[in-house]
KOLGU-4560 file (N, C-alpha, C; in nm, 3 decimals, padded with zeros to 5 digits):
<recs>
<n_xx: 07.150 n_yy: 11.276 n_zz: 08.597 ca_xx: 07.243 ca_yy: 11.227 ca_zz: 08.495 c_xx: 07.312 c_yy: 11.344 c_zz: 08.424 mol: A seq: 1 type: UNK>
<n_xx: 07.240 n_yy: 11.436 n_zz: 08.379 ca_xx: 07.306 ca_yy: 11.565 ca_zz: 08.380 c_xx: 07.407 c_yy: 11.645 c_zz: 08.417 mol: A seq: 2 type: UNK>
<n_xx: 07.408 n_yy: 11.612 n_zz: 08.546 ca_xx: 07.494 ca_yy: 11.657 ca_zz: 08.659 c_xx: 07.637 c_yy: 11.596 c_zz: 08.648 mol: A seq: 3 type: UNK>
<n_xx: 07.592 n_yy: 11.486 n_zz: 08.693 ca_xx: 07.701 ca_yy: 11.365 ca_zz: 08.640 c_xx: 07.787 c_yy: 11.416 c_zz: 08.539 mol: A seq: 4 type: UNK>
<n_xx: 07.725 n_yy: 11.439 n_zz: 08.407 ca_xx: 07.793 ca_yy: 11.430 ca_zz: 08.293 c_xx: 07.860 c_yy: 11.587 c_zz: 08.269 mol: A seq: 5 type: UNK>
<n_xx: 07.814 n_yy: 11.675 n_zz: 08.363 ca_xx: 07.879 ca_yy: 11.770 ca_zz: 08.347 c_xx: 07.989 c_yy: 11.785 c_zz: 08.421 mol: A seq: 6 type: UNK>
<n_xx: 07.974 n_yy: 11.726 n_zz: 08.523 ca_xx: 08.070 ca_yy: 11.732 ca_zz: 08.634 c_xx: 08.218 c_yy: 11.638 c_zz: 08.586 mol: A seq: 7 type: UNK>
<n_xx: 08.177 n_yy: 11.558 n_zz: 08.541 ca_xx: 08.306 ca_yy: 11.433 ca_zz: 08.469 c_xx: 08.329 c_yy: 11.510 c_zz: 08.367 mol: A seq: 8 type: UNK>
<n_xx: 08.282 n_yy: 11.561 n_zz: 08.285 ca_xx: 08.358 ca_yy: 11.645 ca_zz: 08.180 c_xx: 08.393 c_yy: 11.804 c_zz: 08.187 mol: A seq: 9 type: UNK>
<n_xx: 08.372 n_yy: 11.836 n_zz: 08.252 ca_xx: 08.422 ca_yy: 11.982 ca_zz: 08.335 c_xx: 08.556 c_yy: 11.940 c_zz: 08.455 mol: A seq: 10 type: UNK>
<n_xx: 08.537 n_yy: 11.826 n_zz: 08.526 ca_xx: 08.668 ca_yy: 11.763 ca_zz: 08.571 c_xx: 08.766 c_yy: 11.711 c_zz: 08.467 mol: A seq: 11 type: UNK>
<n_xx: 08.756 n_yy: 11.696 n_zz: 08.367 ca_xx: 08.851 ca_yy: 11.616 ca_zz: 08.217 c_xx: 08.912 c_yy: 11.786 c_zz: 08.231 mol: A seq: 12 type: UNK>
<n_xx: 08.823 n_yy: 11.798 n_zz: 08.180 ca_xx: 08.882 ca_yy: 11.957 ca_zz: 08.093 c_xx: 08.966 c_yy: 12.029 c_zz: 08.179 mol: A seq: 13 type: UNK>
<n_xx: 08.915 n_yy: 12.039 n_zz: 08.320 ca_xx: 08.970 ca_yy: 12.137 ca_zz: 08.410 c_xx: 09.133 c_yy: 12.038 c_zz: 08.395 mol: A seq: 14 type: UNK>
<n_xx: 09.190 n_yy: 11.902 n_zz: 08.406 ca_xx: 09.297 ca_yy: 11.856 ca_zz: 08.386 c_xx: 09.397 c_yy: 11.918 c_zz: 08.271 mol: A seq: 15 type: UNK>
<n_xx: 09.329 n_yy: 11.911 n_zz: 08.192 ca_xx: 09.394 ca_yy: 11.950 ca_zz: 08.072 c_xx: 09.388 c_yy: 12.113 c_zz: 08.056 mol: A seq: 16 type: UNK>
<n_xx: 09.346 n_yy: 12.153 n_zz: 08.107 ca_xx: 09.329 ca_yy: 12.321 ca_zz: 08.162 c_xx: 09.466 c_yy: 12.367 c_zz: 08.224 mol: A seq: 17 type: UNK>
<n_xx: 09.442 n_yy: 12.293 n_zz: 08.369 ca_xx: 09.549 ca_yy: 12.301 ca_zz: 08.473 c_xx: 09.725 c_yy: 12.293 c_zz: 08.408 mol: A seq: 18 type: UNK>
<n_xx: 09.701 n_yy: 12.153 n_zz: 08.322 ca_xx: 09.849 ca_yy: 12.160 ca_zz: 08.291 c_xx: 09.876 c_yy: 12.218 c_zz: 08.174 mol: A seq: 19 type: UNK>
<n_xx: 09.797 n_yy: 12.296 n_zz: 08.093 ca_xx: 09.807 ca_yy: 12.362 ca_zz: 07.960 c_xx: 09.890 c_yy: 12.528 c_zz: 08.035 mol: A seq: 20 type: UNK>
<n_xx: 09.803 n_yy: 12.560 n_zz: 08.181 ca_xx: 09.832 ca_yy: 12.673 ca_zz: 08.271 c_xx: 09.952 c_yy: 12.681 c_zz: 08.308 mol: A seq: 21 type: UNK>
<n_xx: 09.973 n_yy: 12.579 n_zz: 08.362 ca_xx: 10.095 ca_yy: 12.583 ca_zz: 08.486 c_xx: 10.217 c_yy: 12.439 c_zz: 08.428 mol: A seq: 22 type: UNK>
<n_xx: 10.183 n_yy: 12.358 n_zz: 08.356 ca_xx: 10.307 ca_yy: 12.239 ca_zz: 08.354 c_xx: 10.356 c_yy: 12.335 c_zz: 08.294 mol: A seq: 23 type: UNK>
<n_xx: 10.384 n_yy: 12.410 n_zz: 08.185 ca_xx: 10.488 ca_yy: 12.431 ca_zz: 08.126 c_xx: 10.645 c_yy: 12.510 c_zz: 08.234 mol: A seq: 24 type: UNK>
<n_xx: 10.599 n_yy: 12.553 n_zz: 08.368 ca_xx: 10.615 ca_yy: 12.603 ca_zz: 08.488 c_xx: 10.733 c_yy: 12.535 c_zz: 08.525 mol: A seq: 25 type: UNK>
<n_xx: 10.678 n_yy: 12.412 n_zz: 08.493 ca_xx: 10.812 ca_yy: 12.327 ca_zz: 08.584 c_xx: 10.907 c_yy: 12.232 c_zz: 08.411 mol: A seq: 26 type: UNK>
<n_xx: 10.786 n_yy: 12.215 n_zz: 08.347 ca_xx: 10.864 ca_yy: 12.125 ca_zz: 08.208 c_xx: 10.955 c_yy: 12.197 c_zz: 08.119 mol: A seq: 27 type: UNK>
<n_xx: 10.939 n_yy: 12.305 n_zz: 08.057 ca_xx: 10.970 ca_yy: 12.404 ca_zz: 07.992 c_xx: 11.033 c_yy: 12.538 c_zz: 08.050 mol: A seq: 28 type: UNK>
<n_xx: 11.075 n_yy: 12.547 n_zz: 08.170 ca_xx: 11.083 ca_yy: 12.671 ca_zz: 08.241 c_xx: 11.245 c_yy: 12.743 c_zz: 08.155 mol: A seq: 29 type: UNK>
<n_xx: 11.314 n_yy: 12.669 n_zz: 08.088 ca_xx: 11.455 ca_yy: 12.668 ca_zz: 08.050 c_xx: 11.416 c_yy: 12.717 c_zz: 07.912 mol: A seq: 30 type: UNK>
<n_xx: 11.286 n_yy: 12.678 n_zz: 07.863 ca_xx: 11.259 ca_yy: 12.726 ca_zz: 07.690 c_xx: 11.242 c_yy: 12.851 c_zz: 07.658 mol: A seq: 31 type: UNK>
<n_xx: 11.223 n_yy: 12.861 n_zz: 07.521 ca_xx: 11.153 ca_yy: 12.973 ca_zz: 07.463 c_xx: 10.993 c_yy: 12.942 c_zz: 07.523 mol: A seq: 32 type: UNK>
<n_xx: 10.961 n_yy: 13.099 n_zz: 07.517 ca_xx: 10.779 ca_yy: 13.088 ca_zz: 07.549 c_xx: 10.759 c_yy: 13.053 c_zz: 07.431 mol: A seq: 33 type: UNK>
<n_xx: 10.792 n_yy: 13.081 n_zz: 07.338 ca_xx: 10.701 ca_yy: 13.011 ca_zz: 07.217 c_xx: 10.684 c_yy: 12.829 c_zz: 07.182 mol: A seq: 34 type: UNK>
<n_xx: 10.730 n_yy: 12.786 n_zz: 07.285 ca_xx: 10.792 ca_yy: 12.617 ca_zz: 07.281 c_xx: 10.685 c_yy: 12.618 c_zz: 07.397 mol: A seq: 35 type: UNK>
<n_xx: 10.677 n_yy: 12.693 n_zz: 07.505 ca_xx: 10.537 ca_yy: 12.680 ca_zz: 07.602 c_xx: 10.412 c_yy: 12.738 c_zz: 07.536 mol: A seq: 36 type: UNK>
<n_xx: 10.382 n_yy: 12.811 n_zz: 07.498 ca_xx: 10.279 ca_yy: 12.838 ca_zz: 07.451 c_xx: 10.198 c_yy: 12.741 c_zz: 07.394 mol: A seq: 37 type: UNK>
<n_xx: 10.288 n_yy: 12.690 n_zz: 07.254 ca_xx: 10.291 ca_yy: 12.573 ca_zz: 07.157 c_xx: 10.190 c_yy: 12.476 c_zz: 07.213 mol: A seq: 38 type: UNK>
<n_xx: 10.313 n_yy: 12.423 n_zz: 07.393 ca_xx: 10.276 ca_yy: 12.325 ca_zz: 07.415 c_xx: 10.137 c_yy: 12.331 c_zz: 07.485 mol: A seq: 39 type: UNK>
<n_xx: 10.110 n_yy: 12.462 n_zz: 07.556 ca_xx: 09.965 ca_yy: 12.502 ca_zz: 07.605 c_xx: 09.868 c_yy: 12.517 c_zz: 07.513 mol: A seq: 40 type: UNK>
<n_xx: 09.878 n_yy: 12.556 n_zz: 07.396 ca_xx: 09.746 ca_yy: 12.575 ca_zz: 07.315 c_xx: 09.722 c_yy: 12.373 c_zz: 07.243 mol: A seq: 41 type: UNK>
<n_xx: 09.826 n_yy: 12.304 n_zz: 07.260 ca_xx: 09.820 ca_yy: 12.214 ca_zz: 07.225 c_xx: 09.738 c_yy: 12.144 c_zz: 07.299 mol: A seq: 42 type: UNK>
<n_xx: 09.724 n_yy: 12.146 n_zz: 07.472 ca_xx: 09.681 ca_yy: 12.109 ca_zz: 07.553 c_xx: 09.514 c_yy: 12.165 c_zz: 07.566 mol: A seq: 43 type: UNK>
<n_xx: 09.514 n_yy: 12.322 n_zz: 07.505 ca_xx: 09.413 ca_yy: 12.382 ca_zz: 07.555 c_xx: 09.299 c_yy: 12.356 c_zz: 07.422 mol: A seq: 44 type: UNK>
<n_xx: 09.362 n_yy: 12.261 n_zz: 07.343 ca_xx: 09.212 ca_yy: 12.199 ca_zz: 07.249 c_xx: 09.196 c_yy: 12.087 c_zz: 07.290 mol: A seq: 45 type: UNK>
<n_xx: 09.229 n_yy: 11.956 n_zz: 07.372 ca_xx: 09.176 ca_yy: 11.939 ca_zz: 07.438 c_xx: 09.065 c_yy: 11.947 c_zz: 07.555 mol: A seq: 46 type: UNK>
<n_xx: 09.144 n_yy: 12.069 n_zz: 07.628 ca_xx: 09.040 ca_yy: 12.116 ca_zz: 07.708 c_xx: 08.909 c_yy: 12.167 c_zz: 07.658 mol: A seq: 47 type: UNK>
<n_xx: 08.918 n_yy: 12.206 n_zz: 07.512 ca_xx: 08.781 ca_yy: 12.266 ca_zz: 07.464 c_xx: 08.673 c_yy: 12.190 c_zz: 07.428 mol: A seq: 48 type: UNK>
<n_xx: 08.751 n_yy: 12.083 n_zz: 07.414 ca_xx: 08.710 ca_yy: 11.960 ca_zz: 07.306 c_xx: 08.554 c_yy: 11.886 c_zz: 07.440 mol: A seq: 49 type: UNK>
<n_xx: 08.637 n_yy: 11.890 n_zz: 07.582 ca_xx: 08.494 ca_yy: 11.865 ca_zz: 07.693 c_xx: 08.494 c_yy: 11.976 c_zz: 07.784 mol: A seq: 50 type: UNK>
<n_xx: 08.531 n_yy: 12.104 n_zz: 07.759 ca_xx: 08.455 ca_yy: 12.210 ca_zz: 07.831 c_xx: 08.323 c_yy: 12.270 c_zz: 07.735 mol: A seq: 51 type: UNK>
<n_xx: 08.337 n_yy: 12.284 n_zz: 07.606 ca_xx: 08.238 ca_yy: 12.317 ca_zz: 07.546 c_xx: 08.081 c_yy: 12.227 c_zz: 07.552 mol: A seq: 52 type: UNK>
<n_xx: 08.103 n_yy: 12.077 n_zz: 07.512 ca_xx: 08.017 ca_yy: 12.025 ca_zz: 07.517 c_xx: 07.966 c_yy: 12.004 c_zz: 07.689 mol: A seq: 53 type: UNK>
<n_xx: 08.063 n_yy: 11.983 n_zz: 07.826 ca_xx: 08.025 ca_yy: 12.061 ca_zz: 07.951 c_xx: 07.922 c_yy: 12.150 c_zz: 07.970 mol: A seq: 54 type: UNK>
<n_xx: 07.959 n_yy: 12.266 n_zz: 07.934 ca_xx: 07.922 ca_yy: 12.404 ca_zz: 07.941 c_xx: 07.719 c_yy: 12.345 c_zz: 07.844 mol: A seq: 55 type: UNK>
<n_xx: 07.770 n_yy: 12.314 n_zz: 07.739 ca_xx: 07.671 ca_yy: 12.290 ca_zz: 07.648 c_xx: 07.498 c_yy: 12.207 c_zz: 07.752 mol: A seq: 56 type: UNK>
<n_xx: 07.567 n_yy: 12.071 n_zz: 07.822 ca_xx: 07.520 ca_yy: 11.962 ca_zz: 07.845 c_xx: 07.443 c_yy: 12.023 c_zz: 07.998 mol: A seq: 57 type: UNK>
<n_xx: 07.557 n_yy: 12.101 n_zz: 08.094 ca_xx: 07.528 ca_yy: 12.188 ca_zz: 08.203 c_xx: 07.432 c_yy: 12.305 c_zz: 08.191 mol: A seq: 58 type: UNK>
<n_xx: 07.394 n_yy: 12.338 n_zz: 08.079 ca_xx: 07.327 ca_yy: 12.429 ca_zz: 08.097 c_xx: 07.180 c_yy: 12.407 c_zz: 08.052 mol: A seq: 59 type: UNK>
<n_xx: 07.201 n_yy: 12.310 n_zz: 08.015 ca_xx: 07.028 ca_yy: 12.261 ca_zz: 07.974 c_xx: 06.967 c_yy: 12.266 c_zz: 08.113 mol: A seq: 60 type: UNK>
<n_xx: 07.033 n_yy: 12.240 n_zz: 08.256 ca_xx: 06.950 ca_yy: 12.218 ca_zz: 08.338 c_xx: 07.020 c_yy: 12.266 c_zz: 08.476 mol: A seq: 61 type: UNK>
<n_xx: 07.108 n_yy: 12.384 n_zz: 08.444 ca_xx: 07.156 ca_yy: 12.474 ca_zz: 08.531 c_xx: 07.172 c_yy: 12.578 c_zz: 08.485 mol: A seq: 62 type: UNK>
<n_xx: 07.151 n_yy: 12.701 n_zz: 08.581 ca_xx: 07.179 ca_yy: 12.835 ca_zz: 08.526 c_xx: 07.342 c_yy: 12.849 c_zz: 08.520 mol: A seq: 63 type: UNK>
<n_xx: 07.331 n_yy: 12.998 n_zz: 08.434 ca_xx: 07.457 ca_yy: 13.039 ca_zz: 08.399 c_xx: 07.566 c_yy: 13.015 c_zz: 08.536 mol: A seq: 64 type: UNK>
<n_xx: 07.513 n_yy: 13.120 n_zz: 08.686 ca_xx: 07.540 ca_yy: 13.119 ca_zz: 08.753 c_xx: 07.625 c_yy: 12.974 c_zz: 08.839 mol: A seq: 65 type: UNK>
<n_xx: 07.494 n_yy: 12.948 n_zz: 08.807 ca_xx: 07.542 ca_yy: 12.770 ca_zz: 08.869 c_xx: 07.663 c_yy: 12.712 c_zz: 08.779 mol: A seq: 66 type: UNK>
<n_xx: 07.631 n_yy: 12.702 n_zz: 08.639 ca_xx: 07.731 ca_yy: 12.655 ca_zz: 08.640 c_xx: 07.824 c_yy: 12.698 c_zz: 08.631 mol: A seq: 67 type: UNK>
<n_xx: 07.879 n_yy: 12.830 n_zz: 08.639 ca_xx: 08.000 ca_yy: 12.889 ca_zz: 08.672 c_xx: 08.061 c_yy: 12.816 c_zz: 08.814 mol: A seq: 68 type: UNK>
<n_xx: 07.980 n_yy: 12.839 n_zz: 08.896 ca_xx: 08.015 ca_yy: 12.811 ca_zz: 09.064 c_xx: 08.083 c_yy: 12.706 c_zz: 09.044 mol: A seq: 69 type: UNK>
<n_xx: 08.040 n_yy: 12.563 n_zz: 09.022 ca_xx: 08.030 ca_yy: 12.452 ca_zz: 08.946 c_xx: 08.199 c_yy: 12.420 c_zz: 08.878 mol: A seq: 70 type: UNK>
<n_xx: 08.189 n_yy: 12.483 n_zz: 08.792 ca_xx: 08.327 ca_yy: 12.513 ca_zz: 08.712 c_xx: 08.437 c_yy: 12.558 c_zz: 08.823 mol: A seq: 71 type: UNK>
<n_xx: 08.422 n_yy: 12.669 n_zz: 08.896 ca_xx: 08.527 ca_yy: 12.738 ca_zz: 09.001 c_xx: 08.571 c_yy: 12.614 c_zz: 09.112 mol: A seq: 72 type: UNK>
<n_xx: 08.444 n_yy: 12.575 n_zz: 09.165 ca_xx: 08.451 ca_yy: 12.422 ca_zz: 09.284 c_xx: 08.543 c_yy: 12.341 c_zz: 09.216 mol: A seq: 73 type: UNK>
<n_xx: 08.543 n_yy: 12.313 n_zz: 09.091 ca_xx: 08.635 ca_yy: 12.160 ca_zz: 08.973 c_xx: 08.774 c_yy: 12.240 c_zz: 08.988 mol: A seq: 74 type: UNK>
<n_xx: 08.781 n_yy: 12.354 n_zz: 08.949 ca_xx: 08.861 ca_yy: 12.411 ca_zz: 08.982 c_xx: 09.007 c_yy: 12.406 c_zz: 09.059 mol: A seq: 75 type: UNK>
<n_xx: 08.964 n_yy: 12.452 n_zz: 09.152 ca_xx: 08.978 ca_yy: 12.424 ca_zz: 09.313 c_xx: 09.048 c_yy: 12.248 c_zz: 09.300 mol: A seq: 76 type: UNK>
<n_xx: 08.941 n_yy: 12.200 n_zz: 09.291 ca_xx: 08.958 ca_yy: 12.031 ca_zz: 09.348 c_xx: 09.087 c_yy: 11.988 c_zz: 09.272 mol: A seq: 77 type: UNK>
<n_xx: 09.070 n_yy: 12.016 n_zz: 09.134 ca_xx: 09.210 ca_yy: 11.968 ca_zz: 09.027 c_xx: 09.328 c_yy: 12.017 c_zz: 09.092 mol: A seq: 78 type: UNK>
<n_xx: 09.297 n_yy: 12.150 n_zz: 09.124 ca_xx: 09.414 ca_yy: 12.235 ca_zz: 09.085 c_xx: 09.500 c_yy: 12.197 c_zz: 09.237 mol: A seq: 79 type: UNK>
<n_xx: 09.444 n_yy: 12.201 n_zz: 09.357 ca_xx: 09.544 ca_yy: 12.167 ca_zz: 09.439 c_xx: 09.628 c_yy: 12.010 c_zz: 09.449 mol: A seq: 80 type: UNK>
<n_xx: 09.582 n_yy: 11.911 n_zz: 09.438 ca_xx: 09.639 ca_yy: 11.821 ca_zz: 09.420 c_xx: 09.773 c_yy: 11.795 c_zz: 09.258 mol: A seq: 81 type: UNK>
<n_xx: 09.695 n_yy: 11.884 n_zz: 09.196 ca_xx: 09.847 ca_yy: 11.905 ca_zz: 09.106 c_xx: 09.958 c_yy: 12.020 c_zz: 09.152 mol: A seq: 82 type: UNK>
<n_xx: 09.932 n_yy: 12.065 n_zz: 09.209 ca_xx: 10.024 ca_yy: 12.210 ca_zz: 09.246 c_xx: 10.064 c_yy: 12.106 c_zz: 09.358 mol: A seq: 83 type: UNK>
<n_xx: 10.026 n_yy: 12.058 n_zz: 09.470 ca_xx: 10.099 ca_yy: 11.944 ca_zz: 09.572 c_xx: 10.156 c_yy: 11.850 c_zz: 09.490 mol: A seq: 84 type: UNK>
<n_xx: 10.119 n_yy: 11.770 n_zz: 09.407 ca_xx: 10.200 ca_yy: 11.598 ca_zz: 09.360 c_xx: 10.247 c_yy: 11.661 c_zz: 09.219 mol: A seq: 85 type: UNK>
<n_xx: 10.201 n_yy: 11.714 n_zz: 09.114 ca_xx: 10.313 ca_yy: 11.743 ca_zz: 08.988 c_xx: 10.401 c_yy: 11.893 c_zz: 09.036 mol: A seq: 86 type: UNK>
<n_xx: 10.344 n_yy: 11.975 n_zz: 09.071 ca_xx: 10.451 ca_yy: 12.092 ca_zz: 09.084 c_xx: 10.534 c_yy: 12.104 c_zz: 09.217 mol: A seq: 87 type: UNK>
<n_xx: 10.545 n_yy: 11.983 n_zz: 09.327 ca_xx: 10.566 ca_yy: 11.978 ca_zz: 09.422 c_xx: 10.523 c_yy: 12.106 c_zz: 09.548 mol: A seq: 88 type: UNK>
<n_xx: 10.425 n_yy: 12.181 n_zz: 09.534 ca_xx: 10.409 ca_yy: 12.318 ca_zz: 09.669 c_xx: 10.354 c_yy: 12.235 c_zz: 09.777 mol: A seq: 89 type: UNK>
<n_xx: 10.435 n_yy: 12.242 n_zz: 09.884 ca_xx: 10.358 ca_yy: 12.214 ca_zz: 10.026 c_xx: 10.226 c_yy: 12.292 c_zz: 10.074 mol: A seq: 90 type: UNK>
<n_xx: 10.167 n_yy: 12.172 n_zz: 10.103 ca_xx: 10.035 ca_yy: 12.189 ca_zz: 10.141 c_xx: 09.965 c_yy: 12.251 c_zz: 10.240 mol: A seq: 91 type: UNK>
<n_xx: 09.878 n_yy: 12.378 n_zz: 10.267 ca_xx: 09.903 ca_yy: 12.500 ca_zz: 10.338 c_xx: 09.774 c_yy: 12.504 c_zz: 10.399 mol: A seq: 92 type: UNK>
<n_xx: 09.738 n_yy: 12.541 n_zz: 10.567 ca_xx: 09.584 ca_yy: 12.514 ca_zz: 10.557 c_xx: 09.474 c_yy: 12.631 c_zz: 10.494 mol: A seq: 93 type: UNK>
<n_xx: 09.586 n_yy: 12.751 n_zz: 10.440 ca_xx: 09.491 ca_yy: 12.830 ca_zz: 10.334 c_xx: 09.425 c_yy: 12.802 c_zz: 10.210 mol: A seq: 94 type: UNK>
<n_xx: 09.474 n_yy: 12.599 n_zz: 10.218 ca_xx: 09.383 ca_yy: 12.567 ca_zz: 10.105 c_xx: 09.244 c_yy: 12.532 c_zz: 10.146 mol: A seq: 95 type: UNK>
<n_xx: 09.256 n_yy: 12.485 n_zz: 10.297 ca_xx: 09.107 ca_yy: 12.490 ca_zz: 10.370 c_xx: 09.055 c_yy: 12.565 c_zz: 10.333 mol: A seq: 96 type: UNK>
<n_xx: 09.057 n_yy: 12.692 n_zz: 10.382 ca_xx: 09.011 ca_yy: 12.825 ca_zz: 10.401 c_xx: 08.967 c_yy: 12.782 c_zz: 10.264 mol: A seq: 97 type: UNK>
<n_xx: 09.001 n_yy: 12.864 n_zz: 10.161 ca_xx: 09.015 ca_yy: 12.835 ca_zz: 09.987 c_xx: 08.887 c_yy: 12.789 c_zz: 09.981 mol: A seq: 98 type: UNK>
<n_xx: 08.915 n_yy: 12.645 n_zz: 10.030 ca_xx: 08.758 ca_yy: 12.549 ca_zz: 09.950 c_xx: 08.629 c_yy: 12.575 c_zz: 10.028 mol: A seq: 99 type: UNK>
<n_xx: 08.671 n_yy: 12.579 n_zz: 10.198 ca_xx: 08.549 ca_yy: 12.646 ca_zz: 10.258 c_xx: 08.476 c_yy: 12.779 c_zz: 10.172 mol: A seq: 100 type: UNK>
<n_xx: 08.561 n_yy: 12.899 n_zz: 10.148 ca_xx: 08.512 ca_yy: 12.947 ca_zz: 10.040 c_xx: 08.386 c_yy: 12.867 c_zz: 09.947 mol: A seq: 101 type: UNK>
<n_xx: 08.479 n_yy: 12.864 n_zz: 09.879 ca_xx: 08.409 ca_yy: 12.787 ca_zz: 09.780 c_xx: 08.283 c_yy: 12.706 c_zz: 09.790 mol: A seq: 102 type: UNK>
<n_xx: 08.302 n_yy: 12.614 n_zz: 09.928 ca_xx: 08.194 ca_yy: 12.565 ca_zz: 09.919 c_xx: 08.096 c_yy: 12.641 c_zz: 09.950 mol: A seq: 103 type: UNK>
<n_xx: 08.113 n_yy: 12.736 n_zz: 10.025 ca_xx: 07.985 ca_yy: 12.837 ca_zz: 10.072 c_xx: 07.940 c_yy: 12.911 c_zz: 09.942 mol: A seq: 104 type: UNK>
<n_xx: 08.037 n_yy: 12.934 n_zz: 09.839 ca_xx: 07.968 ca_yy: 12.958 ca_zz: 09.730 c_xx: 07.882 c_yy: 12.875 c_zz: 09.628 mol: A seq: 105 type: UNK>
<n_xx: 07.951 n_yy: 12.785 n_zz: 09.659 ca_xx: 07.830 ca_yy: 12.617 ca_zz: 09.578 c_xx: 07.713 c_yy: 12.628 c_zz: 09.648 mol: A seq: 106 type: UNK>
<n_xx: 07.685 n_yy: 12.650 n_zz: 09.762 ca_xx: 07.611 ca_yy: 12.653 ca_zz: 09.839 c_xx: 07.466 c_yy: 12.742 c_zz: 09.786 mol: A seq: 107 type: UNK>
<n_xx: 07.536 n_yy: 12.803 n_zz: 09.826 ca_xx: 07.427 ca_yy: 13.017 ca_zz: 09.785 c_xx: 07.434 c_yy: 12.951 c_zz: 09.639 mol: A seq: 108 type: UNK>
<n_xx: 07.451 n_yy: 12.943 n_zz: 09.573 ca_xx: 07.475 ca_yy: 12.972 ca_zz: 09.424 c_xx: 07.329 c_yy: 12.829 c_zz: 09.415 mol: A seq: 109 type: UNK>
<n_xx: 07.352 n_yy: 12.736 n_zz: 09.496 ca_xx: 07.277 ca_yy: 12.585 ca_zz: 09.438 c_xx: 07.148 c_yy: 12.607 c_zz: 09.524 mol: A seq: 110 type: UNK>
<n_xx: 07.134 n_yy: 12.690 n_zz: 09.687 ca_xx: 07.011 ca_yy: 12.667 ca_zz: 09.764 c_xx: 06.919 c_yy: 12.713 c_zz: 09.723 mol: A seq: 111 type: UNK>
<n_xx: 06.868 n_yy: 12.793 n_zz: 09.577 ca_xx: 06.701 ca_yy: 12.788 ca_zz: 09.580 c_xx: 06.682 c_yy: 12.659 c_zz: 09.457 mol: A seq: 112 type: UNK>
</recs>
């Protein structure tokens, strides 16, 4: 249950992460940075609001390590499907590669 609850709220956050990062990219690209910024730190208390208690809830019963890995994998998963469907980038099989990565690091990081 743990797991669960870290994983659904480390996926929230990583959303509101992603587009605090990169929407302003395509929404704002014509503004002042200070009109993106604005709108990223606006976004990025959200993100704190369920990465902290995440981070908090994940670590009662994962190491640091882990849950970093953990965090990088959510990562990953958010971030390409918004860079394909909100920022329009065609889809490349170096995103394979990418998550194979990755998963071999979930891996090592989770097998003892």
């Amino acid at each position: 249950m743990i797991l669960l609850k870290t994983v659904a709220l480390l996926t929230l956050a990583n959303v509101f992460m992603t587009f605090a990062w990169y929407a302003h990219l395509r929404e704002l690209i014509g503004k002042p940075v200070w009109m993106a910024v604005l709108f990223s730190w606006s976004l990025a208390f959200f993100e704190y609001t369920l990465q902290v208690p995440a981070n908090r809830i994940g670590y009662s019963a994962l190491s640091l390590p882990q849950l970093k890995i953990l965090q990088e994998a959510i990562t990953l998963t958010v971030f390409v499907p918004f860079a394909i469907f909100f920022m329009g980038q065609s889809l490349k099989l170096d995103y394979l590669w990418a998550a194979l990565c990755i998963t071999g690091a979930v891996y090592f990081i989770f097998r003892s």
